[in-house]
PDB file of N, H, CA, C and O in Angstrom:
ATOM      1  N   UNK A   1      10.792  35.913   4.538  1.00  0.00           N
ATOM      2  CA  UNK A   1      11.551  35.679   5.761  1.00  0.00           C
ATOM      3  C   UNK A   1      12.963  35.219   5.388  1.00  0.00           C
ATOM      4  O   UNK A   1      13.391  34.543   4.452  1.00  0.00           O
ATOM      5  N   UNK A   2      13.430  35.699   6.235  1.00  0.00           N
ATOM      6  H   UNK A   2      13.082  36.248   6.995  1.00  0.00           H
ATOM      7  CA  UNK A   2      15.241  35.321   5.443  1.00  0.00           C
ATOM      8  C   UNK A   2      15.892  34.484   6.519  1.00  0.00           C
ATOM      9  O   UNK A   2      15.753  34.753   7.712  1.00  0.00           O
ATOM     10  N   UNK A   3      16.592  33.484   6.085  1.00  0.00           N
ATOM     11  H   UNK A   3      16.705  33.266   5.116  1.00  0.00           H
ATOM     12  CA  UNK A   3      17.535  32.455   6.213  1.00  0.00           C
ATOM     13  C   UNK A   3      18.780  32.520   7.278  1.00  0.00           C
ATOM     14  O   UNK A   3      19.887  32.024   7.068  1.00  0.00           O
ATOM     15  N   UNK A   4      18.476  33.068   8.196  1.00  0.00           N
ATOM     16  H   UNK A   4      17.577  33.471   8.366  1.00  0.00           H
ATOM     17  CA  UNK A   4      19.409  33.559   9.405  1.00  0.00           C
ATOM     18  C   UNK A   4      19.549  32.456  10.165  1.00  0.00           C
ATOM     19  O   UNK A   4      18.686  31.578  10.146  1.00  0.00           O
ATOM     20  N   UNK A   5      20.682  32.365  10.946  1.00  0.00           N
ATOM     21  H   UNK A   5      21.383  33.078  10.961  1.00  0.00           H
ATOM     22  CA  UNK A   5      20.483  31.202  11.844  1.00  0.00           C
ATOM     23  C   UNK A   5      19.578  31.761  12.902  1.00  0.00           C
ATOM     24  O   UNK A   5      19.613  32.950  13.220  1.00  0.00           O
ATOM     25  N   UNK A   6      18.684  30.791  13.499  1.00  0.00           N
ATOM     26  H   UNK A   6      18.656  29.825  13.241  1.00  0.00           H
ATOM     27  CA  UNK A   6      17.748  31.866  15.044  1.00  0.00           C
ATOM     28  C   UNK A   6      18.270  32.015  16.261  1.00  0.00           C
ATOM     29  O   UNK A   6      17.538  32.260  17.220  1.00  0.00           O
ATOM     30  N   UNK A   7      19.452  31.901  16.372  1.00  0.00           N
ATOM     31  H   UNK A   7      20.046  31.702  15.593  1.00  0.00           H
ATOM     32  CA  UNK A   7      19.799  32.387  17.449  1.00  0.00           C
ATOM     33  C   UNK A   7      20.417  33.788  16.643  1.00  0.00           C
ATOM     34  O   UNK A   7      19.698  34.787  16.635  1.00  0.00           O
ATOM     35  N   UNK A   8      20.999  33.809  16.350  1.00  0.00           N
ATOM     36  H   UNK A   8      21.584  32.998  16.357  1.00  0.00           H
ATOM     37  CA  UNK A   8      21.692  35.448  15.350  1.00  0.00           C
ATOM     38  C   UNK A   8      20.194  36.557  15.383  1.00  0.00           C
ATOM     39  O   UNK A   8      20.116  37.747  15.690  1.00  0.00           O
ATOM     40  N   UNK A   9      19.206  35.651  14.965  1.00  0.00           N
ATOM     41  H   UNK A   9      19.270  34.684  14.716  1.00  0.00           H
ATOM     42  CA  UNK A   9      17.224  36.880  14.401  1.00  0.00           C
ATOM     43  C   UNK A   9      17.000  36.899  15.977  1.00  0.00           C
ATOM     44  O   UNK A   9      16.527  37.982  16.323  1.00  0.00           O
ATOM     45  N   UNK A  10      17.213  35.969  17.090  1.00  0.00           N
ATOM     46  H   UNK A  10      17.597  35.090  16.809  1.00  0.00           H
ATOM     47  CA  UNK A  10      16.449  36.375  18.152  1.00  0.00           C
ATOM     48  C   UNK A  10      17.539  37.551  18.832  1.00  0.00           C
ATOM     49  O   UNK A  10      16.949  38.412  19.485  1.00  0.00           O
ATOM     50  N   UNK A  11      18.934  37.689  18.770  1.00  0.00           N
ATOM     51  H   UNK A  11      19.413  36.989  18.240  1.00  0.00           H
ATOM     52  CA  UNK A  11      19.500  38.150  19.085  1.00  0.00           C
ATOM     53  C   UNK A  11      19.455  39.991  18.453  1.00  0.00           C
ATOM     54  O   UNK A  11      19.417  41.025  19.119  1.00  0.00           O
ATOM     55  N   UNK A  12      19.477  39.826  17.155  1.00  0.00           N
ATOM     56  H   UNK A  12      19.508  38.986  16.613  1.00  0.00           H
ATOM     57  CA  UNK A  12      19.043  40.777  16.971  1.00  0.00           C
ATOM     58  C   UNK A  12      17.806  41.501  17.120  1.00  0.00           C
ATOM     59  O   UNK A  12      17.586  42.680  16.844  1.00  0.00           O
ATOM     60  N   UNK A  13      16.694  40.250  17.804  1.00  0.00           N
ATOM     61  H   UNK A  13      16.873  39.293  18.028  1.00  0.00           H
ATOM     62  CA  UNK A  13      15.466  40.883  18.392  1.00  0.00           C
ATOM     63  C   UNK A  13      15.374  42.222  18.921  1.00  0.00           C
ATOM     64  O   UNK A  13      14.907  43.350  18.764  1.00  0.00           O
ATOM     65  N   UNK A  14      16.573  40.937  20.135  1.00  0.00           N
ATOM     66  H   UNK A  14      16.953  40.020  20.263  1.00  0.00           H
ATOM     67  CA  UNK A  14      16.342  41.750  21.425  1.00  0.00           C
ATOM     68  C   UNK A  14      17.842  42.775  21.337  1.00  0.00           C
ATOM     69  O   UNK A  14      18.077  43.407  22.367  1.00  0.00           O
ATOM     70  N   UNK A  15      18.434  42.880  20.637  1.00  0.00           N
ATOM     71  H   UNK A  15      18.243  42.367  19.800  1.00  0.00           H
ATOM     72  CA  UNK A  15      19.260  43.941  20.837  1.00  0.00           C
ATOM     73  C   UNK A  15      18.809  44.906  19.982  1.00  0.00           C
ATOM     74  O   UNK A  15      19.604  45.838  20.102  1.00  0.00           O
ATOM     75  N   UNK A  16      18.062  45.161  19.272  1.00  0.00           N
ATOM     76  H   UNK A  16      17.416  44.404  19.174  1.00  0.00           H
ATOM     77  CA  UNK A  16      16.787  46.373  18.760  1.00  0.00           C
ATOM     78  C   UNK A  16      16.201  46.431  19.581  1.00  0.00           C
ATOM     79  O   UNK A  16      16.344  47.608  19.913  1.00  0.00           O
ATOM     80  N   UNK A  17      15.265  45.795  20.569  1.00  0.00           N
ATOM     81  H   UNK A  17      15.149  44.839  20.300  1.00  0.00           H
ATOM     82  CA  UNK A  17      14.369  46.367  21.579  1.00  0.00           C
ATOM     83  C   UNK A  17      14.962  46.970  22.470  1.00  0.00           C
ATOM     84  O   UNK A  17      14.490  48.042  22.850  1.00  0.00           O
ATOM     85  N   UNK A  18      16.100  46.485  23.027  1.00  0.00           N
ATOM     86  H   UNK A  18      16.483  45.614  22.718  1.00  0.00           H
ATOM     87  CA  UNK A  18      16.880  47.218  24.121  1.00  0.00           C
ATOM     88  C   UNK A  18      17.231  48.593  23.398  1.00  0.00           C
ATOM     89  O   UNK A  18      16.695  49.654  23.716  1.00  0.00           O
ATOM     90  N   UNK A  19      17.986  48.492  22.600  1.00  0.00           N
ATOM     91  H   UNK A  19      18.421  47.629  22.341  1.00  0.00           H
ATOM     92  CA  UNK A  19      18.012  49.970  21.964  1.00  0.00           C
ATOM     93  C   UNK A  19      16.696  50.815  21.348  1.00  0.00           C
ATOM     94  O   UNK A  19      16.939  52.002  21.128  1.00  0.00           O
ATOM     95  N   UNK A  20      15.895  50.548  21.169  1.00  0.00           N
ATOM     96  H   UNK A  20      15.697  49.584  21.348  1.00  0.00           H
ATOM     97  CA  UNK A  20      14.510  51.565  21.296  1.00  0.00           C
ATOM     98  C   UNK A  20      13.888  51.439  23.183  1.00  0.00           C
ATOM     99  O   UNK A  20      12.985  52.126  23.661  1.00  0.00           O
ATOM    100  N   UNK A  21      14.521  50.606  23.758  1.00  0.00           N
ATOM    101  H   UNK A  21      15.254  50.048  23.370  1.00  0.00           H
ATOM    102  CA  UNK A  21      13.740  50.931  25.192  1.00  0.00           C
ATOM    103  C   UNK A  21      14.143  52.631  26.260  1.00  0.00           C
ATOM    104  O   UNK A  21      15.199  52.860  26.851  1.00  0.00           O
ATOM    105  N   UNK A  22      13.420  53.167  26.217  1.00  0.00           N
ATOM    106  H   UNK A  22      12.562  52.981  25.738  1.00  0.00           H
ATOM    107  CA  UNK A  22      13.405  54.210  27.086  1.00  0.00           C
ATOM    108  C   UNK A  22      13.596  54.692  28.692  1.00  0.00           C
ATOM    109  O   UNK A  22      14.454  55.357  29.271  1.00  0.00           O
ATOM    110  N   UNK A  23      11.889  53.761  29.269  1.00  0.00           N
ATOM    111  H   UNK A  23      11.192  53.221  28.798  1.00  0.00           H
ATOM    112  CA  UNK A  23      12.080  53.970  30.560  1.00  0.00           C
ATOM    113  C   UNK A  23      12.858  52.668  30.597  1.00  0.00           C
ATOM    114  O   UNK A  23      13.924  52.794  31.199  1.00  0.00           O
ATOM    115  N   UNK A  24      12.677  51.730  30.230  1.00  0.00           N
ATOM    116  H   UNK A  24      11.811  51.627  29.740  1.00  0.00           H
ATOM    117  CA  UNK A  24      13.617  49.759  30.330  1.00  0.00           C
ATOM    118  C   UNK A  24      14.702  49.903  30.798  1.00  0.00           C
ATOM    119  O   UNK A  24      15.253  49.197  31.643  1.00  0.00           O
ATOM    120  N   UNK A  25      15.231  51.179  30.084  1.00  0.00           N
ATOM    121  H   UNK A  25      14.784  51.752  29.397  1.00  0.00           H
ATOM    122  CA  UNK A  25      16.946  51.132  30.331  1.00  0.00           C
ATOM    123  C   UNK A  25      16.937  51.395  31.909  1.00  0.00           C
ATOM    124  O   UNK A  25      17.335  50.606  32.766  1.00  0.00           O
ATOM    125  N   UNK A  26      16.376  52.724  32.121  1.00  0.00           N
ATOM    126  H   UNK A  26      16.053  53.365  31.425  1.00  0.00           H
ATOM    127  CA  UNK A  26      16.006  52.939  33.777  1.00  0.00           C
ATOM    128  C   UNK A  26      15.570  51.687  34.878  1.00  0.00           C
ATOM    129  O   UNK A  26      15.745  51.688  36.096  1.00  0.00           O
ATOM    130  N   UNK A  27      15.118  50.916  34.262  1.00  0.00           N
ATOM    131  H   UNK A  27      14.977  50.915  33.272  1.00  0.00           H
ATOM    132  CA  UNK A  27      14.545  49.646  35.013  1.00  0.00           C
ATOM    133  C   UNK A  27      15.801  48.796  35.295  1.00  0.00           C
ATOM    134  O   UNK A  27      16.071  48.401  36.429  1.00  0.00           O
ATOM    135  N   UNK A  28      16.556  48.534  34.206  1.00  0.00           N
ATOM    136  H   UNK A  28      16.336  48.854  33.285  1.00  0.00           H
ATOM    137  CA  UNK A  28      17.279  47.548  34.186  1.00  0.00           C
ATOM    138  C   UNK A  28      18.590  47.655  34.816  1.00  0.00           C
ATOM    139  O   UNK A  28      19.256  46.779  35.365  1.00  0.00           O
ATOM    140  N   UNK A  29      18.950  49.472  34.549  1.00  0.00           N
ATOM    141  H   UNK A  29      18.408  50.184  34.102  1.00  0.00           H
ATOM    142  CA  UNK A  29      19.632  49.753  35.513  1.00  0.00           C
ATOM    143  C   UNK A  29      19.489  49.498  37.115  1.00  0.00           C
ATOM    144  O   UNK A  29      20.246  48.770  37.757  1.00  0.00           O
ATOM    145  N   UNK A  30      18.658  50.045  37.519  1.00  0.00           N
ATOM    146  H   UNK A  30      18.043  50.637  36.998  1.00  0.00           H
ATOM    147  CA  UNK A  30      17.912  49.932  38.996  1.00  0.00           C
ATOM    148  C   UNK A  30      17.713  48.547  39.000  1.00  0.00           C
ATOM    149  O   UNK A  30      18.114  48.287  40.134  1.00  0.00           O
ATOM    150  N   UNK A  31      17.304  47.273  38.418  1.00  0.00           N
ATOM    151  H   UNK A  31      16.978  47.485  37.496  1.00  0.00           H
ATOM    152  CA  UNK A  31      17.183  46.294  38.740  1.00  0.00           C
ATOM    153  C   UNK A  31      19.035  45.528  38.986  1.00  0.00           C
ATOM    154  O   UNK A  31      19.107  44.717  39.909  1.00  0.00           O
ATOM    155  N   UNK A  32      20.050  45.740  38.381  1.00  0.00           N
ATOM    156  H   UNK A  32      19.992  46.399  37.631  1.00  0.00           H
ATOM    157  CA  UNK A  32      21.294  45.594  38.155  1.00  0.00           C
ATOM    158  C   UNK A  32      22.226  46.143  39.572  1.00  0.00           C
ATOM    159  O   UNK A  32      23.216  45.580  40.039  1.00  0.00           O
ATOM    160  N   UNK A  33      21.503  47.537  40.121  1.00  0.00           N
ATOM    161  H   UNK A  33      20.699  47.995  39.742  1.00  0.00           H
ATOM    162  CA  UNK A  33      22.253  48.126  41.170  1.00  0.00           C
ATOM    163  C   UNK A  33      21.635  47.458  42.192  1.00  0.00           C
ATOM    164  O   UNK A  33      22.390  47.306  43.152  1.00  0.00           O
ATOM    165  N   UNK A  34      20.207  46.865  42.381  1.00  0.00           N
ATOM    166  H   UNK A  34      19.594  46.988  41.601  1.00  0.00           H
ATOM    167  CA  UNK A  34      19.649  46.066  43.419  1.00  0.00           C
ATOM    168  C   UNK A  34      20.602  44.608  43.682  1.00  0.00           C
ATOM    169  O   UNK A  34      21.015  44.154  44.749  1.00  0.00           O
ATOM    170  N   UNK A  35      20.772  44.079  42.275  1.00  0.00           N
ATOM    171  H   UNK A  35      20.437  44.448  41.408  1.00  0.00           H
ATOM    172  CA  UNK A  35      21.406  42.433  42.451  1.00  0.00           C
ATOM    173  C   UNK A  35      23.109  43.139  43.263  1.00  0.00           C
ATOM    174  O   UNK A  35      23.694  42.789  44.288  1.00  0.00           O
ATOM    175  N   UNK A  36      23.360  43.968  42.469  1.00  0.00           N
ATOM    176  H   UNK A  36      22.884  44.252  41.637  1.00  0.00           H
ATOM    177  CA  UNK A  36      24.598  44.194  43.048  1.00  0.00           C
ATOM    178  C   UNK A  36      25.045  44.214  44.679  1.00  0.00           C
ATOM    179  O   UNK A  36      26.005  43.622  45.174  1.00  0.00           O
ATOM    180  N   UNK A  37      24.236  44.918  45.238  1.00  0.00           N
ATOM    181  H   UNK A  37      23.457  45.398  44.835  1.00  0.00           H
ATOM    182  CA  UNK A  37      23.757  45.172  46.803  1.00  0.00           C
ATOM    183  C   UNK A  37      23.285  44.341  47.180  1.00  0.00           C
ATOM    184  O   UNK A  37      23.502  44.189  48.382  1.00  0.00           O
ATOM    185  N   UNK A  38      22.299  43.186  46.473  1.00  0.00           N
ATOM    186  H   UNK A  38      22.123  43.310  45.496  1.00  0.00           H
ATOM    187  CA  UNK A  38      22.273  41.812  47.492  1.00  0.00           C
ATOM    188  C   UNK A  38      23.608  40.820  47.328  1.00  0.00           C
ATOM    189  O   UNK A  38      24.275  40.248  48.190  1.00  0.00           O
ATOM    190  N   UNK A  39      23.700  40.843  46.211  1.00  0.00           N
ATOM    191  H   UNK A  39      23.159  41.308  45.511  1.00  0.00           H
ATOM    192  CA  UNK A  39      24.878  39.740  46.317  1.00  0.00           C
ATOM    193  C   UNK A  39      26.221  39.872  46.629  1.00  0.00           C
ATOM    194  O   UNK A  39      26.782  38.965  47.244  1.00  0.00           O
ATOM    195  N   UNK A  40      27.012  41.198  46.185  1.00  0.00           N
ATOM    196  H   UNK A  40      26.556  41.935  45.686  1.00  0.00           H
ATOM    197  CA  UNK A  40      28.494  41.857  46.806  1.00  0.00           C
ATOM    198  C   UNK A  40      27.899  42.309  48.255  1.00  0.00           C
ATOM    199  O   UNK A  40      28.260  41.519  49.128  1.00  0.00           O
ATOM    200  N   UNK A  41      27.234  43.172  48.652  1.00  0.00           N
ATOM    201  H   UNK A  41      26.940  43.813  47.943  1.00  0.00           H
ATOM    202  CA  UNK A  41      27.154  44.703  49.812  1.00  0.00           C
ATOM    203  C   UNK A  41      26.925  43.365  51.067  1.00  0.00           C
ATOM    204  O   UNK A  41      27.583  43.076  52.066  1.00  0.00           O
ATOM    205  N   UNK A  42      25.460  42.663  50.348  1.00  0.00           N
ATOM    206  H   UNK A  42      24.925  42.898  49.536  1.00  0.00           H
ATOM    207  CA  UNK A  42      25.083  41.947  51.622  1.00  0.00           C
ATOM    208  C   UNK A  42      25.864  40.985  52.168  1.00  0.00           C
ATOM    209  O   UNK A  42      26.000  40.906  53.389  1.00  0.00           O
ATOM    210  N   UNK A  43      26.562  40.011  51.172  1.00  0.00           N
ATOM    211  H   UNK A  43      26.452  40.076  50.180  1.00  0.00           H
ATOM    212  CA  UNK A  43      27.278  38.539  51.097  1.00  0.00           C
ATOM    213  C   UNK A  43      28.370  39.378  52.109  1.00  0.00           C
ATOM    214  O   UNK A  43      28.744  38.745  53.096  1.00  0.00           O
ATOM    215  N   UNK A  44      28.871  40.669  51.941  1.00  0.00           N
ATOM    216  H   UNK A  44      28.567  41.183  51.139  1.00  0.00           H
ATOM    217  CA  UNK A  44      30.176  40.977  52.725  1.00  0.00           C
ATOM    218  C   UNK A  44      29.602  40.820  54.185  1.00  0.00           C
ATOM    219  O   UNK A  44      30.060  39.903  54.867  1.00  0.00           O
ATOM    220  N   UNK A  45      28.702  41.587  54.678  1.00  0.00           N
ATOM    221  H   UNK A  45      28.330  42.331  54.123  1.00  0.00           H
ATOM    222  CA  UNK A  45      28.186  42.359  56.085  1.00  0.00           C
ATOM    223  C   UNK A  45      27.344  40.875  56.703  1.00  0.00           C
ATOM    224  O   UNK A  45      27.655  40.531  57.843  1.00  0.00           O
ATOM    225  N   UNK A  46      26.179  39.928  55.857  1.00  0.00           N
ATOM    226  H   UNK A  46      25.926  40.207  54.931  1.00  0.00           H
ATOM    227  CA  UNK A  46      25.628  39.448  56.644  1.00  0.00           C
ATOM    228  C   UNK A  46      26.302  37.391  56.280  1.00  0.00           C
ATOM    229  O   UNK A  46      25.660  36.346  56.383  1.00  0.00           O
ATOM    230  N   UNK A  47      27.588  37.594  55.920  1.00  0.00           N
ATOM    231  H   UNK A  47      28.109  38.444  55.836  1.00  0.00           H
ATOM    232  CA  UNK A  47      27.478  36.040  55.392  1.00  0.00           C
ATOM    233  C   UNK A  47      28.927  35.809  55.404  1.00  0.00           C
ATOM    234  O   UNK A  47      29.636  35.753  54.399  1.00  0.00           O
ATOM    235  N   UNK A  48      29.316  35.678  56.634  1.00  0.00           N
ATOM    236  H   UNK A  48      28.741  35.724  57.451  1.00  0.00           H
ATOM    237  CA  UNK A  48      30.980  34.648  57.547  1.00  0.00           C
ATOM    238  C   UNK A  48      31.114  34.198  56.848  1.00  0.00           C
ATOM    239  O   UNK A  48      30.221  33.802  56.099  1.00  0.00           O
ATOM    240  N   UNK A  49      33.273  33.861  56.590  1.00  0.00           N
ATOM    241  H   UNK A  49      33.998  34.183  57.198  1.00  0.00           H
ATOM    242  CA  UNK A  49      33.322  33.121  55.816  1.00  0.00           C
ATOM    243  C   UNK A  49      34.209  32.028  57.075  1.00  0.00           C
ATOM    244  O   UNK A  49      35.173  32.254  57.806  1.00  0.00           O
ATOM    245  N   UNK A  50      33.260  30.698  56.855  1.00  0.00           N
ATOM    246  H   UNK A  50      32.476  30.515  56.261  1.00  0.00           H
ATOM    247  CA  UNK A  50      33.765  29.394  57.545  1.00  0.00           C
ATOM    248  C   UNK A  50      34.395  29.298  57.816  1.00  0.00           C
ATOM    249  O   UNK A  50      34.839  29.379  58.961  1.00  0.00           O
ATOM    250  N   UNK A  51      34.984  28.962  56.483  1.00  0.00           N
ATOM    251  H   UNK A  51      34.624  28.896  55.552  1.00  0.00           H
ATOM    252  CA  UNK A  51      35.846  28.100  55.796  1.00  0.00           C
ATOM    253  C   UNK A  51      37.017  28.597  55.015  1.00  0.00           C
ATOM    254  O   UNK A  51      37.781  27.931  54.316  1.00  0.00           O
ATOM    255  N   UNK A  52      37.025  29.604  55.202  1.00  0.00           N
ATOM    256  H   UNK A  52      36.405  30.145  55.769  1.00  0.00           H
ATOM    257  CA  UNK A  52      38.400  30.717  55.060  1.00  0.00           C
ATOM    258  C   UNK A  52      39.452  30.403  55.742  1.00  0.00           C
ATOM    259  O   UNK A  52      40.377  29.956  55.064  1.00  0.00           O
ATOM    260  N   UNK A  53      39.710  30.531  57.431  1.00  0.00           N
ATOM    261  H   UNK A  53      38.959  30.894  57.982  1.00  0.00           H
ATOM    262  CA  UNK A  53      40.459  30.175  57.825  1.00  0.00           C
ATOM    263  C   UNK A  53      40.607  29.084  58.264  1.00  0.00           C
ATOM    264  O   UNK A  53      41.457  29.114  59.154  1.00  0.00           O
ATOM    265  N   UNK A  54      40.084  27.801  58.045  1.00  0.00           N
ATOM    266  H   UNK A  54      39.393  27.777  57.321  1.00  0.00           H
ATOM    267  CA  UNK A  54      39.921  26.129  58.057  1.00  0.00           C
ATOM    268  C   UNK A  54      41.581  25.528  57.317  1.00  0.00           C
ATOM    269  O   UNK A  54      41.901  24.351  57.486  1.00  0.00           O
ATOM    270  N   UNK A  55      42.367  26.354  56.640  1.00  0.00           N
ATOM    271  H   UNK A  55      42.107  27.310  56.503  1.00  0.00           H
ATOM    272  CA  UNK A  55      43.471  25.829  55.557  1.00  0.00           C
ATOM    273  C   UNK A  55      43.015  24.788  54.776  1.00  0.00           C
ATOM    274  O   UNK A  55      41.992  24.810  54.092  1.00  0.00           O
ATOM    275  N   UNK A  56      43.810  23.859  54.896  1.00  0.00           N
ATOM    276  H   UNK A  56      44.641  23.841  55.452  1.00  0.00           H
ATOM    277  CA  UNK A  56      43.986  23.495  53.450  1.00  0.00           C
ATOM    278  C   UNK A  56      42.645  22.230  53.637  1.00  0.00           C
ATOM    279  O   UNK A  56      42.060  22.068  54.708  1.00  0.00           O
ATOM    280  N   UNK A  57      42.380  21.529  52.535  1.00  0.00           N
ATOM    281  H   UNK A  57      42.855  21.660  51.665  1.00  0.00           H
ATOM    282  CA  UNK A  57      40.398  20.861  52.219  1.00  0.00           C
ATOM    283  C   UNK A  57      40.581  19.692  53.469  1.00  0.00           C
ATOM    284  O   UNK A  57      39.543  19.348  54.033  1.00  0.00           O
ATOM    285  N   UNK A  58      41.686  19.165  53.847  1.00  0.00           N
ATOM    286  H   UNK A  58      42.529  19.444  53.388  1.00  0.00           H
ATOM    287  CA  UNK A  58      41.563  18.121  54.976  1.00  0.00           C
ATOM    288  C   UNK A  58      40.302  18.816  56.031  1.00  0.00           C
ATOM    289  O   UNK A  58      39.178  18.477  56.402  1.00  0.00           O
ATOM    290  N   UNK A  59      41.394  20.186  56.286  1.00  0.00           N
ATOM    291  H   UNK A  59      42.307  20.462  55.984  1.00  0.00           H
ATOM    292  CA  UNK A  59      40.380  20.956  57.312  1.00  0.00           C
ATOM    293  C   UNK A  59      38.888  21.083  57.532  1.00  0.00           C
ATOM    294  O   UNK A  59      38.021  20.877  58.381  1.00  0.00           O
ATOM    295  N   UNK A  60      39.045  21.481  56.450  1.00  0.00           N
ATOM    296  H   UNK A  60      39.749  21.648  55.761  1.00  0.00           H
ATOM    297  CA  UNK A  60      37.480  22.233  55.542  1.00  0.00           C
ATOM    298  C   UNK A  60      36.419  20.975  56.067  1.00  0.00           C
ATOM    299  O   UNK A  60      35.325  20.992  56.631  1.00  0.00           O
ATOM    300  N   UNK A  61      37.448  19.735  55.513  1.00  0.00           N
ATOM    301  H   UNK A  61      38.337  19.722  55.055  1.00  0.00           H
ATOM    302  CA  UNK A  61      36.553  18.374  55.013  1.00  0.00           C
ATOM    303  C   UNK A  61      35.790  17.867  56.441  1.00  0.00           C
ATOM    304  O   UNK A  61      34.625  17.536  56.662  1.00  0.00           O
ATOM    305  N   UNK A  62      37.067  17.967  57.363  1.00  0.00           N
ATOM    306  H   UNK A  62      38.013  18.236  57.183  1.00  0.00           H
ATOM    307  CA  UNK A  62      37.227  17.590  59.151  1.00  0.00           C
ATOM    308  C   UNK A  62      36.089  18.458  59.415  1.00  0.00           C
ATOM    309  O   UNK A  62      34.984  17.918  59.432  1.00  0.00           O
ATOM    310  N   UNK A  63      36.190  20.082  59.685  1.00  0.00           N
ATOM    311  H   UNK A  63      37.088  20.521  59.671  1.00  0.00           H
ATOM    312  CA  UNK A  63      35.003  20.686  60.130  1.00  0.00           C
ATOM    313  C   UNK A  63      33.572  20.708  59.491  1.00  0.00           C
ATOM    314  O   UNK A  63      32.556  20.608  60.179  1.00  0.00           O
ATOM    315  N   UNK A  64      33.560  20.836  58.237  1.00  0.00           N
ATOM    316  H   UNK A  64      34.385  20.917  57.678  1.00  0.00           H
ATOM    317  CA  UNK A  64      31.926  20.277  58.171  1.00  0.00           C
ATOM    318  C   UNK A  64      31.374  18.784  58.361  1.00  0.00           C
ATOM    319  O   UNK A  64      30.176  18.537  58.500  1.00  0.00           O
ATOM    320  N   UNK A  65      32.156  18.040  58.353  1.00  0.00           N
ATOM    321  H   UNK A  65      33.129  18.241  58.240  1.00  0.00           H
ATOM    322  CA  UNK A  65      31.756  16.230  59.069  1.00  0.00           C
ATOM    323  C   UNK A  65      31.779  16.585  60.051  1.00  0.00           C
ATOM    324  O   UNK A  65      31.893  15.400  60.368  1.00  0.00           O
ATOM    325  N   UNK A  66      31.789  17.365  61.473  1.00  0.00           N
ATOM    326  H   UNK A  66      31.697  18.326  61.216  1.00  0.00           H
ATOM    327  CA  UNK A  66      31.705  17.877  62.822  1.00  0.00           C
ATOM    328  C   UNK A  66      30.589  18.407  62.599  1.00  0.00           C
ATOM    329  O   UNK A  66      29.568  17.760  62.830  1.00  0.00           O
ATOM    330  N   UNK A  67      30.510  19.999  61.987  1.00  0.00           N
ATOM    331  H   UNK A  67      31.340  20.525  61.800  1.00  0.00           H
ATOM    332  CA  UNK A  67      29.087  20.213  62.046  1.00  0.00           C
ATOM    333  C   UNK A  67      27.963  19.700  62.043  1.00  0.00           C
ATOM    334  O   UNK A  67      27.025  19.673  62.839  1.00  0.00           O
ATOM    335  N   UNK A  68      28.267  19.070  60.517  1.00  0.00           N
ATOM    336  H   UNK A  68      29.029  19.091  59.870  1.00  0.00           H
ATOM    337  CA  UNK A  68      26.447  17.947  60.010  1.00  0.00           C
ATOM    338  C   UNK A  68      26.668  16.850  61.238  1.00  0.00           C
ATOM    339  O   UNK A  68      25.691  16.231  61.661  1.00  0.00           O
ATOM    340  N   UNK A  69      27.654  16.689  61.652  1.00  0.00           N
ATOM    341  H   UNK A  69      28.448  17.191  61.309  1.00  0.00           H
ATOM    342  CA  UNK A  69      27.096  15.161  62.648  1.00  0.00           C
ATOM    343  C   UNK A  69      26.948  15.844  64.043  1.00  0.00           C
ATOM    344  O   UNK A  69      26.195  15.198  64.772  1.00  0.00           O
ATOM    345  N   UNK A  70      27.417  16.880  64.569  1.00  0.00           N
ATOM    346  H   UNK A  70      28.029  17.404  63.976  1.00  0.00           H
ATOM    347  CA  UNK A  70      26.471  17.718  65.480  1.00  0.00           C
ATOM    348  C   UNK A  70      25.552  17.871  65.044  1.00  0.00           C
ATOM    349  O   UNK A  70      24.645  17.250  65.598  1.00  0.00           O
ATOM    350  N   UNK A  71      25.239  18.536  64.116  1.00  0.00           N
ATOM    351  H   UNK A  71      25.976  19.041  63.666  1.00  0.00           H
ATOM    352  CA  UNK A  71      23.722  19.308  64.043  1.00  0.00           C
ATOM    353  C   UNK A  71      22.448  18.084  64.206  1.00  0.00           C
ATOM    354  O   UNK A  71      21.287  18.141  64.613  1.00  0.00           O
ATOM    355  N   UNK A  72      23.344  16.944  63.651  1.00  0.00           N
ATOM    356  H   UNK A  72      24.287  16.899  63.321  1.00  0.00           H
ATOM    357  CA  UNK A  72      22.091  16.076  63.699  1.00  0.00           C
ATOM    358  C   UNK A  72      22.139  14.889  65.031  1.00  0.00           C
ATOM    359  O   UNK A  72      21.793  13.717  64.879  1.00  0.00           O
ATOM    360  N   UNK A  73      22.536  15.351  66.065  1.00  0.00           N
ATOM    361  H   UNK A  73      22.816  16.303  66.188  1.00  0.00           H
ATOM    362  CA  UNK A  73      22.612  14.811  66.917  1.00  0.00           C
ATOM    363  C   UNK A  73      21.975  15.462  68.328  1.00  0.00           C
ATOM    364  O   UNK A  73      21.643  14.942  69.394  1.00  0.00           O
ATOM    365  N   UNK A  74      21.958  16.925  67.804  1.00  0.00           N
ATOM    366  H   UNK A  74      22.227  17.347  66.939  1.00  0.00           H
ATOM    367  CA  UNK A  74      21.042  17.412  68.856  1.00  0.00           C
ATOM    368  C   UNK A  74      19.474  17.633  68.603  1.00  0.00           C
ATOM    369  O   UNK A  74      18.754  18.042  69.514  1.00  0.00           O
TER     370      UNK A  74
END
């Protein structure tokens, strides 16, 4: 067994397995275009941004101390 540091032997593990993987690559692709579409496609269409037009952090700071002390008041 040879004298590698283990992060360098695990690295080269797995960058030999990825390069002998076949269908994997297909997986990992398709798993990669899924995260993409939840986190860019969806975050655009289903997720307002607040606190965008709030300006500068006074704002920001003012409207969520409104919210949380509404929300918990009704």
């Amino acid at each position: 067994m040879s004298k590698q540091n283990p992060f360098k032997r695990v690295f080269k593990f797995y960058v030999t397995g990825f390069k002998e993987m076949t269908l994997g690559k297909t997986l990992w692709l398709i798993i990669l275009i899924k995260l993409f579409i939840i986190f860019v496609i969806l975050r655009i269409f289903l997720f307002p941004r607040f606190l965008g037009d709030k300006g500068d952090d006074k704002n920001k700071a003012d409207y969520v101390r409104n919210e949380l002390i509404d929300r918990k008041a009704k």
